[in-house]
C-alpha positions, 0 to 999 in steps of 0.5 A: 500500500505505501509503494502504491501511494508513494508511486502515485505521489511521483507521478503525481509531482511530474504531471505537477513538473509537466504542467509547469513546464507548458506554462513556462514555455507559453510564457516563452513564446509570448515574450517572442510575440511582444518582441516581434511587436516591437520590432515591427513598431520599429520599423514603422517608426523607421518608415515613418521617420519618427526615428533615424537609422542609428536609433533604428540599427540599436534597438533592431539588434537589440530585440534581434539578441533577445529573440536569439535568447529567447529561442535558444531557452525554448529550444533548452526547454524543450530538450529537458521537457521531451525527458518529463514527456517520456516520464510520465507516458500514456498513463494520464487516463489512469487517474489521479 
């Protein structure tokens, strides 16, 4: 009876592990979604000429870098989540 609780409370806390992780990926993906807004109001302001080149060319390569960023911790993520994935497998029907 004890291993079957104490089993149940592992899968418990992966299901748990494996919530957290969508969020955090979802989280990860909105901050790409803000980042390309605001590249995109960038270079309207660019077009429009509210900003010159000099202004546009730094703030162009920094949202560049954080994008860069952010794909590479999306792509970090991802590899560590496929492990919490392959943990808990088709077991989700079984109730908790």
């Amino acid at each position: 009876s004890a291993c079957l609780v104490g089993s149940g409370d592992v899968y418990k806390r992966q299901v748990l592990s494996h919530c957290n992780s969508l969020a955090y990926e979802q989280q990860l993906r909105q901050s790409v979604q803000q980042l390309k807004s605001r590249l995109m109001n960038l270079v309207n302001e660019y077009q429009t000429g509210k900003i010159d080149s000099k202004v546009y060319s730094e703030g162009e390569a920094a949202i560049l870098a954080e994008l860069s960023r952010l794909a590479q911790e999306i792509n970090k993520h991802k590899r560590g989540s496929e492990q919490t994935n392959a943990n808990i497998g088709l077991g989700l029907g079984l109730g908790l």
